[in-house]
mmJSON file of the N, C-alpha and C atoms, coordinates in Angstrom:
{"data_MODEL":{"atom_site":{
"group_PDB":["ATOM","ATOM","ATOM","ATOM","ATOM","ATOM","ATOM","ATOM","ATOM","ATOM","ATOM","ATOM","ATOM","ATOM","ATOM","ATOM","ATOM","ATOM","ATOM","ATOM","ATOM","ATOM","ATOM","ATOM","ATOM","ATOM","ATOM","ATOM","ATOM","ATOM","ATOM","ATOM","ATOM","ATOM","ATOM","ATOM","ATOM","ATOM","ATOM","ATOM","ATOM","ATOM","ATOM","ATOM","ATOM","ATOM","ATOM","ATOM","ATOM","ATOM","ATOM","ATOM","ATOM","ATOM","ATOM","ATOM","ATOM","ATOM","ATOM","ATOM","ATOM","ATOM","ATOM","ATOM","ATOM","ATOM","ATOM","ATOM","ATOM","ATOM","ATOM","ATOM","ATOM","ATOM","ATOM","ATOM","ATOM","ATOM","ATOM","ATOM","ATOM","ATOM","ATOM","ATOM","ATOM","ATOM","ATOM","ATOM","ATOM","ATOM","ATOM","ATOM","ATOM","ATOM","ATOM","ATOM","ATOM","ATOM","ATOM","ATOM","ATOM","ATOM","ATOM","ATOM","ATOM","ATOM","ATOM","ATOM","ATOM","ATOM","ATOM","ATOM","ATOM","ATOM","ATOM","ATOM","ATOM","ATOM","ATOM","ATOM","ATOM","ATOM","ATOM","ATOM","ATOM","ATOM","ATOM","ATOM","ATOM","ATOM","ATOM","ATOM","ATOM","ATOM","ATOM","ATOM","ATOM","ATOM","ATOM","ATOM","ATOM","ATOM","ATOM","ATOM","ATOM","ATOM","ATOM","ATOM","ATOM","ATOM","ATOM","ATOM","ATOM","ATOM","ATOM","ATOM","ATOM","ATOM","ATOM","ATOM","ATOM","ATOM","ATOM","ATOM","ATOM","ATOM","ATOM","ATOM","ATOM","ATOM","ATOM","ATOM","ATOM","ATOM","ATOM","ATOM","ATOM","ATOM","ATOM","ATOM","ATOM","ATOM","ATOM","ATOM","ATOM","ATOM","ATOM","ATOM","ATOM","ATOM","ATOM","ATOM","ATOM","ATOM","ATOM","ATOM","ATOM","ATOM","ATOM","ATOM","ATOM","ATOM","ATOM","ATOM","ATOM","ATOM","ATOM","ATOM","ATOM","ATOM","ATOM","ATOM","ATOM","ATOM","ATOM","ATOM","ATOM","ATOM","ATOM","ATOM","ATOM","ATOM"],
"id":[1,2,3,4,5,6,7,8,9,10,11,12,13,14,15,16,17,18,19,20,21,22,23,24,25,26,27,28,29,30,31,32,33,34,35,36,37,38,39,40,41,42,43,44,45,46,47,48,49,50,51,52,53,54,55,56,57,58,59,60,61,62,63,64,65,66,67,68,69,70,71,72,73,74,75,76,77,78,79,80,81,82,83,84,85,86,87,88,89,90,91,92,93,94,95,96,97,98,99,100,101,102,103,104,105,106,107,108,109,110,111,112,113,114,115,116,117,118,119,120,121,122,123,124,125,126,127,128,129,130,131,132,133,134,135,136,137,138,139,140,141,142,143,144,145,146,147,148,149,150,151,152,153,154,155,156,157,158,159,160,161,162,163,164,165,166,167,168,169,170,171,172,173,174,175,176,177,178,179,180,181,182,183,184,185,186,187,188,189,190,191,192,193,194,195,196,197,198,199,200,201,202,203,204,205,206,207,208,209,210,211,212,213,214,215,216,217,218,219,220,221,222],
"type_symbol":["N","C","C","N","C","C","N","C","C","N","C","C","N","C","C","N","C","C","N","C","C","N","C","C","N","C","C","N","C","C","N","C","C","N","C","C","N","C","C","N","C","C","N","C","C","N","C","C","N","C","C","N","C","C","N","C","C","N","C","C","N","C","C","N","C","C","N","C","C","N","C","C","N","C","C","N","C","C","N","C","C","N","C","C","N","C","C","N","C","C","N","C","C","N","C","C","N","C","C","N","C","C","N","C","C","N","C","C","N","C","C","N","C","C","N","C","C","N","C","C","N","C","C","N","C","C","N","C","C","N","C","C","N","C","C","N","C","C","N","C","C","N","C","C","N","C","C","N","C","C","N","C","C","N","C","C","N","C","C","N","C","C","N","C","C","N","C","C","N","C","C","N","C","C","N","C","C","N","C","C","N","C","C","N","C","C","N","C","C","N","C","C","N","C","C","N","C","C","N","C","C","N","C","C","N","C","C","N","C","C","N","C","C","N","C","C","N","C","C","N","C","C"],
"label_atom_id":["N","CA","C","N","CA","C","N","CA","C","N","CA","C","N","CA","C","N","CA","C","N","CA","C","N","CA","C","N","CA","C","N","CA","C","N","CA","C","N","CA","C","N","CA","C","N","CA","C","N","CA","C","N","CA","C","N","CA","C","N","CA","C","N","CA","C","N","CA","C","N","CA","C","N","CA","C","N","CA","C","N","CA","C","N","CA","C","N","CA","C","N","CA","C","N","CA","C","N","CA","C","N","CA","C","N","CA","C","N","CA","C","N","CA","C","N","CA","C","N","CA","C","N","CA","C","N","CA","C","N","CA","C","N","CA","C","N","CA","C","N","CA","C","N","CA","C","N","CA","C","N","CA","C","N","CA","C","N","CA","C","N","CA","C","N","CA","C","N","CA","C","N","CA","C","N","CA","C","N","CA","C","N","CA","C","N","CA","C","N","CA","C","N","CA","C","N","CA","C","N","CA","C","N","CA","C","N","CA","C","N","CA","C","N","CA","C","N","CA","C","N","CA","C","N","CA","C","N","CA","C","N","CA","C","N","CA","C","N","CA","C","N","CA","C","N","CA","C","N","CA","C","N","CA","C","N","CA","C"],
"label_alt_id":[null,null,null,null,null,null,null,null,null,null,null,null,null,null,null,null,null,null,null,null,null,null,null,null,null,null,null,null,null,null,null,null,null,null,null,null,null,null,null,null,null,null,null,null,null,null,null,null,null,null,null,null,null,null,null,null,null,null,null,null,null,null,null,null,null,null,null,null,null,null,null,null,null,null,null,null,null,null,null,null,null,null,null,null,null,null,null,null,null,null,null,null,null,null,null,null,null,null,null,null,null,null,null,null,null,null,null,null,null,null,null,null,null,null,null,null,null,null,null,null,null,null,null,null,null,null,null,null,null,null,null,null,null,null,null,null,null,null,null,null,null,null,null,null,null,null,null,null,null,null,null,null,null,null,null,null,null,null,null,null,null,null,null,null,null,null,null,null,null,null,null,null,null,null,null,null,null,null,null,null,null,null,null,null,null,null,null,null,null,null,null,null,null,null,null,null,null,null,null,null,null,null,null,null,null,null,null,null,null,null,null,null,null,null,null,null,null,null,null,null,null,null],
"label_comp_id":["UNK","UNK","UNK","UNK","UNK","UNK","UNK","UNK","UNK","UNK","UNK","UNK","UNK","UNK","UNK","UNK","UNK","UNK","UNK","UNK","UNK","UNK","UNK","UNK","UNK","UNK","UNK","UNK","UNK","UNK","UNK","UNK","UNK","UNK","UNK","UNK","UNK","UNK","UNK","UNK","UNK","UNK","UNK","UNK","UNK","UNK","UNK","UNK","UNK","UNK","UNK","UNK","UNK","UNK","UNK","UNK","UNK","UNK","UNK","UNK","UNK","UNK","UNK","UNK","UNK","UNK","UNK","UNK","UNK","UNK","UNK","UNK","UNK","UNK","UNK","UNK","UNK","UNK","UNK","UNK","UNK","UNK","UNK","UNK","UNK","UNK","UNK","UNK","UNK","UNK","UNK","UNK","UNK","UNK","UNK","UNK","UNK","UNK","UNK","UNK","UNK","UNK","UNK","UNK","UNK","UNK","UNK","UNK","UNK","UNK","UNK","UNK","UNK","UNK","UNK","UNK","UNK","UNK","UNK","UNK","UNK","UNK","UNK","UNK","UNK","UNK","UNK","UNK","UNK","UNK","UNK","UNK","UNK","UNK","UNK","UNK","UNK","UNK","UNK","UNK","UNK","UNK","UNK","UNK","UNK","UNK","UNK","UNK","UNK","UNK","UNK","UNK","UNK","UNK","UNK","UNK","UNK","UNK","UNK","UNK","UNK","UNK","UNK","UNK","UNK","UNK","UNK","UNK","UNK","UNK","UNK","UNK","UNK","UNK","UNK","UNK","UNK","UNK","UNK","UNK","UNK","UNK","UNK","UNK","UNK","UNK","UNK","UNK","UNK","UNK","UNK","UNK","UNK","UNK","UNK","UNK","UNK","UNK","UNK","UNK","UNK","UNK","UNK","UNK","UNK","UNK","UNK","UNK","UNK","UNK","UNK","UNK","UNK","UNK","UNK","UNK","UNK","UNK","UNK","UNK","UNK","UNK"],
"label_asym_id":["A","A","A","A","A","A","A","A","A","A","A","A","A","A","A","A","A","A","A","A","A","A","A","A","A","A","A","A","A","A","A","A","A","A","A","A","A","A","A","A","A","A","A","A","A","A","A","A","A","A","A","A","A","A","A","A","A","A","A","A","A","A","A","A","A","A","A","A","A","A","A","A","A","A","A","A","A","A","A","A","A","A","A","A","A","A","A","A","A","A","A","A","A","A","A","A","A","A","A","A","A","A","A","A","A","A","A","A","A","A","A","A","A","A","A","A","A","A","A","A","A","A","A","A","A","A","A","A","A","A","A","A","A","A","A","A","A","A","A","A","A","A","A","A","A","A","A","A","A","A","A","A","A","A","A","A","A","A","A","A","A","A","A","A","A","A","A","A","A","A","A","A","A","A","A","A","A","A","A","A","A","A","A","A","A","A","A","A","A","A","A","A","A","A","A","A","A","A","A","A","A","A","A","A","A","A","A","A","A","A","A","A","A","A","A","A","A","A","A","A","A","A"],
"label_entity_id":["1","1","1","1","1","1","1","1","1","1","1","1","1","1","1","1","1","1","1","1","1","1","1","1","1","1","1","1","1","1","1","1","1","1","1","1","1","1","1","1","1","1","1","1","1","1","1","1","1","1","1","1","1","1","1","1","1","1","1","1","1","1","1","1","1","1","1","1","1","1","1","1","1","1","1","1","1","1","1","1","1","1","1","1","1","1","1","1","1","1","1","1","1","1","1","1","1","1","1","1","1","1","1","1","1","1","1","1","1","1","1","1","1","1","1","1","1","1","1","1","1","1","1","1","1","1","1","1","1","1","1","1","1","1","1","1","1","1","1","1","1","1","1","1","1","1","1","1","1","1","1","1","1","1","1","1","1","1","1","1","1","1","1","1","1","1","1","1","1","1","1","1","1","1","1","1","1","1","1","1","1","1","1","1","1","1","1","1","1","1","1","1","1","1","1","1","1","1","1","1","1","1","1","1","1","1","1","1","1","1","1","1","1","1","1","1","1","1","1","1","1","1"],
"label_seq_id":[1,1,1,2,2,2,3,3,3,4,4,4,5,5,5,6,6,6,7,7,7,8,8,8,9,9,9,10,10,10,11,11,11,12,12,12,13,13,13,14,14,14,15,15,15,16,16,16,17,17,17,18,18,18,19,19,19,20,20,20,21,21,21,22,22,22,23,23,23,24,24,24,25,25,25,26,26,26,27,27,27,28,28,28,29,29,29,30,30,30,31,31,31,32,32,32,33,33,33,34,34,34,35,35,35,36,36,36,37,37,37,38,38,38,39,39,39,40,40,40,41,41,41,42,42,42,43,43,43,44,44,44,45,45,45,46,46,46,47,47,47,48,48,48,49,49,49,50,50,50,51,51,51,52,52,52,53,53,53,54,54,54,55,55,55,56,56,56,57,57,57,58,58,58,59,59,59,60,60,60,61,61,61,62,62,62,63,63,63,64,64,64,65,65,65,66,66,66,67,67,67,68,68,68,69,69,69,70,70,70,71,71,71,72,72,72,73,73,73,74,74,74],
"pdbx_PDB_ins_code":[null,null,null,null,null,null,null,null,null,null,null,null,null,null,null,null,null,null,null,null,null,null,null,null,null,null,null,null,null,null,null,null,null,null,null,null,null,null,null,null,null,null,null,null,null,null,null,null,null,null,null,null,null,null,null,null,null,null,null,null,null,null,null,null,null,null,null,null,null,null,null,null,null,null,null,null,null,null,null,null,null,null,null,null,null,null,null,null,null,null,null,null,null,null,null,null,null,null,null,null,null,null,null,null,null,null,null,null,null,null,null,null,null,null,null,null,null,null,null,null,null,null,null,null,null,null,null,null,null,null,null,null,null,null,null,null,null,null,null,null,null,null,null,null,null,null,null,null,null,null,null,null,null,null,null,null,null,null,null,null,null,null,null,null,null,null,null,null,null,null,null,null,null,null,null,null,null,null,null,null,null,null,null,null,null,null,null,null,null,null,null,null,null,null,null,null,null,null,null,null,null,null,null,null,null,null,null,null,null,null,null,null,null,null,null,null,null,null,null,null,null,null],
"Cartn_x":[64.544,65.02,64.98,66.056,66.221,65.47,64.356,63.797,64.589,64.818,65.422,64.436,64.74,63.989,64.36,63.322,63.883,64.737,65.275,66.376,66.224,66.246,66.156,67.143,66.836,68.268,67.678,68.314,67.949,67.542,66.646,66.881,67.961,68.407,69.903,70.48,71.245,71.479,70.953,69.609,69.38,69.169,69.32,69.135,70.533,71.716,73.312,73.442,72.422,72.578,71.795,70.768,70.116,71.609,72.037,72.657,74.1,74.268,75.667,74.974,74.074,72.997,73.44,73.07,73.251,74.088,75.042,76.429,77.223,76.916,77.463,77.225,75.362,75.157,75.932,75.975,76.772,78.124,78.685,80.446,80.889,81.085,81.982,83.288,84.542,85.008,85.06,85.621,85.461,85.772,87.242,87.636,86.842,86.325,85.747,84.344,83.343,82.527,82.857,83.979,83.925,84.279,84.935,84.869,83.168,82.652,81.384,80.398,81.033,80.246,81.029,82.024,82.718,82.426,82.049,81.614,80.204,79.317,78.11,77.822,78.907,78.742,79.432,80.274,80.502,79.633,78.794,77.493,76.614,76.328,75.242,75.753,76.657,77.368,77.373,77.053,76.978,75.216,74.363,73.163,72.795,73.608,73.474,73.843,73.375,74.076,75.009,75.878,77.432,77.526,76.772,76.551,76.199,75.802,75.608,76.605,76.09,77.369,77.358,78.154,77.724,78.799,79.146,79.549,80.006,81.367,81.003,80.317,80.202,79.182,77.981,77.695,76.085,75.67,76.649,76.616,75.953,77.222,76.922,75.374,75.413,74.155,72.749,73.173,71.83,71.54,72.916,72.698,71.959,72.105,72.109,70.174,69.993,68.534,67.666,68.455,67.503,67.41,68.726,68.546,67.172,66.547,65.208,64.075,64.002,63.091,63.53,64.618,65.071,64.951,65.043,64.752,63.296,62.319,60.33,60.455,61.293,60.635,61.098,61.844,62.684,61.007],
"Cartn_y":[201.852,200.58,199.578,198.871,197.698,196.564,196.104,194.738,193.738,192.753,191.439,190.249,189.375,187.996,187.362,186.319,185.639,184.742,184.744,182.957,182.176,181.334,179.829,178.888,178.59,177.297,175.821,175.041,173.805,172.984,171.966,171.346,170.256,169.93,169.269,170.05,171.597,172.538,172.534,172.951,173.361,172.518,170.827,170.301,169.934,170.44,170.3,171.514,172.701,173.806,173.504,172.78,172.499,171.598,170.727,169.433,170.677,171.409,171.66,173.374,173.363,174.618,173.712,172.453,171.666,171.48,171.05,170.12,172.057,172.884,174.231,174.688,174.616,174.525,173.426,172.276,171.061,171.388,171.927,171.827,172.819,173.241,174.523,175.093,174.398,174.957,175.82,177.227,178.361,177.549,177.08,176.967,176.206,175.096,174.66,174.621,175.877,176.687,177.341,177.648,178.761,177.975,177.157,176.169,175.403,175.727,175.259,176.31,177.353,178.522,179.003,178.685,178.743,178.241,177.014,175.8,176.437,176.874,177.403,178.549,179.256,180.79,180.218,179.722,179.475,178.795,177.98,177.073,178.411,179.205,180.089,180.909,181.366,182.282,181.68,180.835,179.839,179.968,180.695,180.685,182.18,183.164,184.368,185.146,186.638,187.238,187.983,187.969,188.295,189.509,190.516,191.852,191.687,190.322,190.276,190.064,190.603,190.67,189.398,188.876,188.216,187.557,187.763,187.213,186.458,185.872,184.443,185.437,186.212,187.249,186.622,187.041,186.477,185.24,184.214,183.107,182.547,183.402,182.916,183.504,184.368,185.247,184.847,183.992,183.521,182.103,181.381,180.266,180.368,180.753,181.726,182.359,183.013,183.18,181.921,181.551,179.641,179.184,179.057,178.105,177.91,179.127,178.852,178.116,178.798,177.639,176.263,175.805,174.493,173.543,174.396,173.633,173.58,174.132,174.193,173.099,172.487,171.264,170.064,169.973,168.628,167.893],
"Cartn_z":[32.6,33.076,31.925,31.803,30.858,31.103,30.663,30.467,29.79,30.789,30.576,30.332,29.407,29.831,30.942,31.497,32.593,32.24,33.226,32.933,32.877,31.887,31.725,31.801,32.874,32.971,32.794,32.202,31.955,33.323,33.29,34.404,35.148,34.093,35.027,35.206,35.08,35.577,37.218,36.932,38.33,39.691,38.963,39.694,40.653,39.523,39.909,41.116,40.708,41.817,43.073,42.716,44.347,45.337,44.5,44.783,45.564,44.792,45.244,46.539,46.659,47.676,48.643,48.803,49.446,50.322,49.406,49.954,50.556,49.967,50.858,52.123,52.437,53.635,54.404,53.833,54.768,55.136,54.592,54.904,55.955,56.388,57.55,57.025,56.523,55.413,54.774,54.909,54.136,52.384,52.429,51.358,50.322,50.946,50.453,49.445,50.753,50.636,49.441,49.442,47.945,46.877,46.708,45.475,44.632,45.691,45.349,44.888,45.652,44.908,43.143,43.583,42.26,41.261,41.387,40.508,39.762,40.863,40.335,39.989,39.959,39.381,37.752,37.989,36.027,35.31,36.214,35.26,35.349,35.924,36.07,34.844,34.747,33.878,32.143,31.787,30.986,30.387,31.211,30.999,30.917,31.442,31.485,30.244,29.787,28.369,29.007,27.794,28.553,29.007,28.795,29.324,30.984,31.541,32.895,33.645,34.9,36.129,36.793,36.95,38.562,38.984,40.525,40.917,41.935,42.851,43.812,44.886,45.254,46.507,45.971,44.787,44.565,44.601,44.06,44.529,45.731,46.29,48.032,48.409,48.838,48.828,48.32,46.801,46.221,47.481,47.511,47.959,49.978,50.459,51.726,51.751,50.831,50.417,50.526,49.69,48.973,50.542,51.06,52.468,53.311,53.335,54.241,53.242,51.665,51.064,50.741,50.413,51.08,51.955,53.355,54.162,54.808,53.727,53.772,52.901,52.08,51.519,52.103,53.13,53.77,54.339],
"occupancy":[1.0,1.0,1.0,1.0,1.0,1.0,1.0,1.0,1.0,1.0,1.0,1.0,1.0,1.0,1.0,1.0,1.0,1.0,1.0,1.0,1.0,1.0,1.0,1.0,1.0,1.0,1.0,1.0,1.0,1.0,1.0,1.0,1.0,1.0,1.0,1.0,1.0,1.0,1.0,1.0,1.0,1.0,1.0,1.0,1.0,1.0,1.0,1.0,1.0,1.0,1.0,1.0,1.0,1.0,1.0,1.0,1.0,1.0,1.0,1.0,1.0,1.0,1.0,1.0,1.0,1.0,1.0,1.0,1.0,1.0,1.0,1.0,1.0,1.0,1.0,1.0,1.0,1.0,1.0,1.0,1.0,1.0,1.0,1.0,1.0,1.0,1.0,1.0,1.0,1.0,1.0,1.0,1.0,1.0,1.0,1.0,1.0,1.0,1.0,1.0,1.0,1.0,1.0,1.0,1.0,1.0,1.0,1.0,1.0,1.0,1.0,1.0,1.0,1.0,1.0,1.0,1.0,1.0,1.0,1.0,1.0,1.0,1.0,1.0,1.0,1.0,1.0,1.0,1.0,1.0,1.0,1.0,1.0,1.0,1.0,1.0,1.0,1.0,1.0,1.0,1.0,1.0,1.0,1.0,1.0,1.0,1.0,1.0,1.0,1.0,1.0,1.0,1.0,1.0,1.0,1.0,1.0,1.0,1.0,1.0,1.0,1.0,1.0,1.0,1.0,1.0,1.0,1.0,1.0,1.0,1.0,1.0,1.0,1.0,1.0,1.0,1.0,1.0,1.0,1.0,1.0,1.0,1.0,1.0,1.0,1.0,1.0,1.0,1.0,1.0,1.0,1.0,1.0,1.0,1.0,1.0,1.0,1.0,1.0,1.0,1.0,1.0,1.0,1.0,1.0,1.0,1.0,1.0,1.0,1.0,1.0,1.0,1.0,1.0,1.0,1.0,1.0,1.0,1.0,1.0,1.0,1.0],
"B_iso_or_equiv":[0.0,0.0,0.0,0.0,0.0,0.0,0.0,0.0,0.0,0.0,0.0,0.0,0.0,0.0,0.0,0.0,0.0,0.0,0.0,0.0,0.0,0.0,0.0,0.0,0.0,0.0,0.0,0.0,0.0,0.0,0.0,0.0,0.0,0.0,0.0,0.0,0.0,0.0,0.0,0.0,0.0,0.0,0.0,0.0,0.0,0.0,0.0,0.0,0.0,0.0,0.0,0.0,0.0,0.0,0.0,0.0,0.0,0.0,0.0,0.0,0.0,0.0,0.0,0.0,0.0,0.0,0.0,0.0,0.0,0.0,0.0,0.0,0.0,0.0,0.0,0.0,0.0,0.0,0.0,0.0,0.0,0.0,0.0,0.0,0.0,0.0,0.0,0.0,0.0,0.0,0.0,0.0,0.0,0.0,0.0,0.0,0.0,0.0,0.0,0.0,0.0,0.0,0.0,0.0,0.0,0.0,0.0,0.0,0.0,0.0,0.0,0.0,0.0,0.0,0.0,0.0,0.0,0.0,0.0,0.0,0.0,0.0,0.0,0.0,0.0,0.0,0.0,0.0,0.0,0.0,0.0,0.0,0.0,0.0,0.0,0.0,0.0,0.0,0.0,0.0,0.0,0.0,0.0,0.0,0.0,0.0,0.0,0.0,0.0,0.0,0.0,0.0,0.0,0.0,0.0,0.0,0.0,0.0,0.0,0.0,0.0,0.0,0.0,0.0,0.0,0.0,0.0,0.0,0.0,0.0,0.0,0.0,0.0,0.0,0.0,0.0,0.0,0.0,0.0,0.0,0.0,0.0,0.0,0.0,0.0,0.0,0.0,0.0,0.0,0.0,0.0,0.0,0.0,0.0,0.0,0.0,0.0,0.0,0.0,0.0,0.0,0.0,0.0,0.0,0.0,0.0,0.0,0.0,0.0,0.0,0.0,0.0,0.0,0.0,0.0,0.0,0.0,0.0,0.0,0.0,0.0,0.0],
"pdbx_formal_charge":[null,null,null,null,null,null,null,null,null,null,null,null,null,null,null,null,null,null,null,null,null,null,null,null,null,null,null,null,null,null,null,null,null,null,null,null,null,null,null,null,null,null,null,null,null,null,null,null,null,null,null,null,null,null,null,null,null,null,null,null,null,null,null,null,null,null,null,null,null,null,null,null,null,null,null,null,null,null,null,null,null,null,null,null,null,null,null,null,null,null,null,null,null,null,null,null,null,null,null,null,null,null,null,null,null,null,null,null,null,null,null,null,null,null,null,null,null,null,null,null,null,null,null,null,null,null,null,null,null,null,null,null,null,null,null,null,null,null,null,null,null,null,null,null,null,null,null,null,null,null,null,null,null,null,null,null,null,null,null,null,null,null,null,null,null,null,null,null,null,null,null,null,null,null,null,null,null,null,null,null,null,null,null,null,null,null,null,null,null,null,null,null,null,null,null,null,null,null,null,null,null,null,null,null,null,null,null,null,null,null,null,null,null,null,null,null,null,null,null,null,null,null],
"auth_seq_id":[1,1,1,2,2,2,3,3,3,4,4,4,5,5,5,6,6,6,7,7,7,8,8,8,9,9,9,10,10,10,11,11,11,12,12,12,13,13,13,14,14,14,15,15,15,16,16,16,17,17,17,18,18,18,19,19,19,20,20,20,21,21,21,22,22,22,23,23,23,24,24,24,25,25,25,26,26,26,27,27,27,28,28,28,29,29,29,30,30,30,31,31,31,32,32,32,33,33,33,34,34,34,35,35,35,36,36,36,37,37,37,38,38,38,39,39,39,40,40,40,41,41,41,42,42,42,43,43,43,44,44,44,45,45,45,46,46,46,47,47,47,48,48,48,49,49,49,50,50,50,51,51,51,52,52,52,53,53,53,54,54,54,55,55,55,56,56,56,57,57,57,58,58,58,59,59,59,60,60,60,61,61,61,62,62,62,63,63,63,64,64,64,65,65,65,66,66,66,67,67,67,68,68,68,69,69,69,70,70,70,71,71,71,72,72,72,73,73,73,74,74,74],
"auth_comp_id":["UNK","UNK","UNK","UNK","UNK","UNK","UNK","UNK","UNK","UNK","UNK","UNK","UNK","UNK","UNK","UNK","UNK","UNK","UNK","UNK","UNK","UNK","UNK","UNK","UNK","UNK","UNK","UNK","UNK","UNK","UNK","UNK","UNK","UNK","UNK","UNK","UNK","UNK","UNK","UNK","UNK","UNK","UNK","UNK","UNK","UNK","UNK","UNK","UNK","UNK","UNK","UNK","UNK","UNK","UNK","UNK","UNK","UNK","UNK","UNK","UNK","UNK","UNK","UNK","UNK","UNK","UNK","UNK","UNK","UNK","UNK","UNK","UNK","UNK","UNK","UNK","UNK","UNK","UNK","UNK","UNK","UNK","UNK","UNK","UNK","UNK","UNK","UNK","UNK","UNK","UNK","UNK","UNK","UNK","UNK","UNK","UNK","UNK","UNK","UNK","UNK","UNK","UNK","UNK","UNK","UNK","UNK","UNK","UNK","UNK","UNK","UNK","UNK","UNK","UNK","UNK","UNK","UNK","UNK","UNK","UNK","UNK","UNK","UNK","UNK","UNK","UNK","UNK","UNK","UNK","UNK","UNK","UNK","UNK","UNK","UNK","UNK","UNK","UNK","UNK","UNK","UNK","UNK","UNK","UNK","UNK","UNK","UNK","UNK","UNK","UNK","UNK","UNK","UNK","UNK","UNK","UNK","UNK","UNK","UNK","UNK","UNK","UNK","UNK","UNK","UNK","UNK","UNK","UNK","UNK","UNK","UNK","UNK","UNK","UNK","UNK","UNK","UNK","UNK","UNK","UNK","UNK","UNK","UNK","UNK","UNK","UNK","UNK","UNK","UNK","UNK","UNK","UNK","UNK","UNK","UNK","UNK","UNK","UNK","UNK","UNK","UNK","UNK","UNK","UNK","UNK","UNK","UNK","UNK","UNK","UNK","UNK","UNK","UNK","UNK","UNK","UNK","UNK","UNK","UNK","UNK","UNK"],
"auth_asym_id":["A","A","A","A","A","A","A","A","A","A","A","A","A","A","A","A","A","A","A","A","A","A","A","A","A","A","A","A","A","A","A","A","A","A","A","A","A","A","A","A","A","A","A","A","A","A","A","A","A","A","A","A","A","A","A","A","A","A","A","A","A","A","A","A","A","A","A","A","A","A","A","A","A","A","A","A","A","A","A","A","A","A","A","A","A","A","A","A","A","A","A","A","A","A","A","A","A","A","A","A","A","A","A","A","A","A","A","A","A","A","A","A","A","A","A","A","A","A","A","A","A","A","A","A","A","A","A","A","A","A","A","A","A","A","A","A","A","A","A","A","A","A","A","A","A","A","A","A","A","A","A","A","A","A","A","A","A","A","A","A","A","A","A","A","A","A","A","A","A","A","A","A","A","A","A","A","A","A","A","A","A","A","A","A","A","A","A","A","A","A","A","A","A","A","A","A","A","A","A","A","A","A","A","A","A","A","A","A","A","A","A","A","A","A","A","A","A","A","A","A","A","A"],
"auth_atom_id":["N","CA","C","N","CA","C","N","CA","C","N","CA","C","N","CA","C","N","CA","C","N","CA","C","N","CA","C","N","CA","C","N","CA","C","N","CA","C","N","CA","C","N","CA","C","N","CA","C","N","CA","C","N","CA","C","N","CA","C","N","CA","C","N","CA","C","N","CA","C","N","CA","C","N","CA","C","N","CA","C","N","CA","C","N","CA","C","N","CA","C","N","CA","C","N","CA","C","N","CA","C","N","CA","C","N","CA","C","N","CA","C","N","CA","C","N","CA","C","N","CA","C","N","CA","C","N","CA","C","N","CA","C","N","CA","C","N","CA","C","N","CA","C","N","CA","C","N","CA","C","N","CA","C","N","CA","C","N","CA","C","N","CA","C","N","CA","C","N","CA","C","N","CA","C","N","CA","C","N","CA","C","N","CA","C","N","CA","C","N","CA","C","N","CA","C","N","CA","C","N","CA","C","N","CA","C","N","CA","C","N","CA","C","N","CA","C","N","CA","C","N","CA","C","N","CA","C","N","CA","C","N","CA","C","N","CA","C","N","CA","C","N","CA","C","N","CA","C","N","CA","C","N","CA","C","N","CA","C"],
"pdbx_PDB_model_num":[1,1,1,1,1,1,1,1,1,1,1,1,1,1,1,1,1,1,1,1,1,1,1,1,1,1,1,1,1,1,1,1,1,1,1,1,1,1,1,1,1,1,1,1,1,1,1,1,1,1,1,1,1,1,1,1,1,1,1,1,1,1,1,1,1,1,1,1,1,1,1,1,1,1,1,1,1,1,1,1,1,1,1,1,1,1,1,1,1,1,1,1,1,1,1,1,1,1,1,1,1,1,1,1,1,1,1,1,1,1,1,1,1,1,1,1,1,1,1,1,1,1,1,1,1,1,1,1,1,1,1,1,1,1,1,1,1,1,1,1,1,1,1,1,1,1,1,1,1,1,1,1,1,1,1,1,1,1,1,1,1,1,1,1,1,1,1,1,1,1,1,1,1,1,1,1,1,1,1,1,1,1,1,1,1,1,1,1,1,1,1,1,1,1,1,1,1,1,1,1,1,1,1,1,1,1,1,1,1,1,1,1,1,1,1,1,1,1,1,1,1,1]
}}}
């Protein structure tokens, strides 16, 4: 198995991904929904080595995960 470092994303980064975790749970909007995941898979991708995968599924999926620790800090 390949050992990776962890990811380091800056913090205005991640604070743009909480912000937009956010505004995804809020909308109903498929289309919309995916523009936002869109948005944050190319900033994510921007922090990743280019040998990595990822994509708007994981997005979604990451964002969808987060939702329950999210809503433990309201």
């Amino acid at each position: 198995m390949i050992k990776r470092k962890p990811l380091e994303i800056p913090p205005a980064a991640a604070l743009r991904f909480l912000a937009d975790m956010r505004a995804f749970h809020s909308i109903d909007n498929p289309i919309e929904r995916d523009e936002i995941a869109a948005r944050q898979l190319h900033a994510l991708r921007e922090h990743l080595p280019h040998d990595a995968k990822l994509r708007l599924s994981d997005v979604k999926e990451l964002f969808e995960r987060m939702r329950d620790l999210n809503e433990g800090q309201k």
